[in-house]
DRENLODREN-971545 format. One record per residue (C-alpha): y, z, x; residue number from 1. Coordinates in steps of 0.2 Angstrom, whole numbers. Layout:
REM residues N
<north->Y&up->Z&east->X&n->NUM>
...
This chain:
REM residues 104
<north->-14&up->23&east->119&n->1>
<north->-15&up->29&east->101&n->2>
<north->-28&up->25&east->89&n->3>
<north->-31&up->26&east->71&n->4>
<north->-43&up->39&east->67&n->5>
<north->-48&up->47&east->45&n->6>
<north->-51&up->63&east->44&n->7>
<north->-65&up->71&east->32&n->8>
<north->-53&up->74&east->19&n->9>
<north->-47&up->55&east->20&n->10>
<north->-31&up->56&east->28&n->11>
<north->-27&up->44&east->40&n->12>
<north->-21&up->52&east->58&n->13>
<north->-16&up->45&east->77&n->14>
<north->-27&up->51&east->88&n->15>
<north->-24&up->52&east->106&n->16>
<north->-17&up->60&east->121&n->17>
<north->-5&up->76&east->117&n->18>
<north->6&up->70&east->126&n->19>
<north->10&up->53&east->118&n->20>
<north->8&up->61&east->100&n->21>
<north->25&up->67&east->94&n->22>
<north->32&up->70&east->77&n->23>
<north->44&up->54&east->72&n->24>
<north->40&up->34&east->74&n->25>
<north->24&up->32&east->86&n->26>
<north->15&up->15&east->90&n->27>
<north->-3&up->16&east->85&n->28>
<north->-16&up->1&east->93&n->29>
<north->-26&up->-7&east->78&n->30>
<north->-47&up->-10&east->83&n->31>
<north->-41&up->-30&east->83&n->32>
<north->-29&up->-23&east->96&n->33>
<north->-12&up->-25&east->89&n->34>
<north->2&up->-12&east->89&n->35>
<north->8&up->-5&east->72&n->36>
<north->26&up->9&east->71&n->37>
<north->19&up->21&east->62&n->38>
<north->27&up->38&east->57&n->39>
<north->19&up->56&east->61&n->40>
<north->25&up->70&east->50&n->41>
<north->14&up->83&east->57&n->42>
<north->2&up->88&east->70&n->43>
<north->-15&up->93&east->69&n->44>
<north->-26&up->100&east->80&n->45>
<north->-28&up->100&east->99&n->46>
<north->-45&up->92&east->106&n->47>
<north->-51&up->91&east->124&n->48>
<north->-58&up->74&east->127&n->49>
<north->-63&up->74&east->146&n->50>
<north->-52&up->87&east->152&n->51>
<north->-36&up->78&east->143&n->52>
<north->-28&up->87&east->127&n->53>
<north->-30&up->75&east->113&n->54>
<north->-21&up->78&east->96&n->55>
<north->-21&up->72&east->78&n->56>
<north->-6&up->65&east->71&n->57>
<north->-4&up->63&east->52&n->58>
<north->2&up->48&east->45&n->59>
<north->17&up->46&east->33&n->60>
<north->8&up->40&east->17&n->61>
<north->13&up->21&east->11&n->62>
<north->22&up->18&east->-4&n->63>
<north->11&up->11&east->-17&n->64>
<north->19&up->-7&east->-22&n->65>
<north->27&up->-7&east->-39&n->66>
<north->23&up->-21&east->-52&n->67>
<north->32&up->-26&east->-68&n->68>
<north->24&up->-22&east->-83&n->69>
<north->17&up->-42&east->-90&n->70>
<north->8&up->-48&east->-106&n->71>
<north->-8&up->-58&east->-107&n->72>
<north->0&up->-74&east->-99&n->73>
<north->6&up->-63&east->-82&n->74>
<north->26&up->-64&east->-87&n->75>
<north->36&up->-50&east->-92&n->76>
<north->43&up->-48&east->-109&n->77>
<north->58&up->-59&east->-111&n->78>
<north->55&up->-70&east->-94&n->79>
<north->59&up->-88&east->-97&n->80>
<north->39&up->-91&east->-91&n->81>
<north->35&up->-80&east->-107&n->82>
<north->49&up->-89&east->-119&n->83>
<north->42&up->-108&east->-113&n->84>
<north->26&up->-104&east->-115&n->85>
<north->17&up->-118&east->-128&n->86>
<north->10&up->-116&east->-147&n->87>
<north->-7&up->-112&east->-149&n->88>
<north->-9&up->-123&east->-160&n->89>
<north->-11&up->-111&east->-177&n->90>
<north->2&up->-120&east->-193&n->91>
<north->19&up->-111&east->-187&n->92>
<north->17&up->-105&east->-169&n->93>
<north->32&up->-113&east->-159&n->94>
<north->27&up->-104&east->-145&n->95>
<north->43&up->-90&east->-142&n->96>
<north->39&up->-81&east->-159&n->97>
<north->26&up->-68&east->-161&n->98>
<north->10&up->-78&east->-170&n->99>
<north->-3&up->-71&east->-180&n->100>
<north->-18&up->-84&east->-172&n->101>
<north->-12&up->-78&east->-153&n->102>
<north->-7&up->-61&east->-156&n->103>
<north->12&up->-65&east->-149&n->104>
């Protein structure tokens, strides 16, 4: 059974018997005991852990999400959310044009 394990330098790594570690898609047991794919790109070093070879795996790295750039109100330029919002209330917003009072 593989477990997650960090290394000093912060790297997350599968730890566990040599023989279950391999380069490519392994299944790695979470502490709350479910099983995650994860994906080993290299090996690290060989450990003996009660007379069994154990090794470090290291982790893919996850892809950061990607967000759309939004204005104050949490819409992107020129989304209907953004186009619809209402006037502040200063003589000549209408709420779609740019306005001296709320800075649009």
């Amino acid at each position: 059974m593989l477990t997650y394990r960090k290394t000093k330098d912060g790297q997350w790594v599968a730890f566990g018997p040599a023989t279950e570690v391999t380069i490519g898609q392994v299944q790695v047991t979470t502490k709350a005991g479910k099983a995650k794919v994860e994906l080993v790109t290299r090996l690290g070093r060989v450990f003996d852990v009660g007379g069994v070879p154990h090794v470090y795996g290291y982790l893919a790295p996850k892809a950061a999400p990607v967000y759309a750039a939004s204005n104050r109100y949490g819409a992107s330029e020129g989304s209907p959310s953004r186009r619809s919002r209402r006037p502040c209330g200063y003589p000549g917003c209408n709420g779609i044009d740019f306005c001296d009072e709320c800075s649009e």
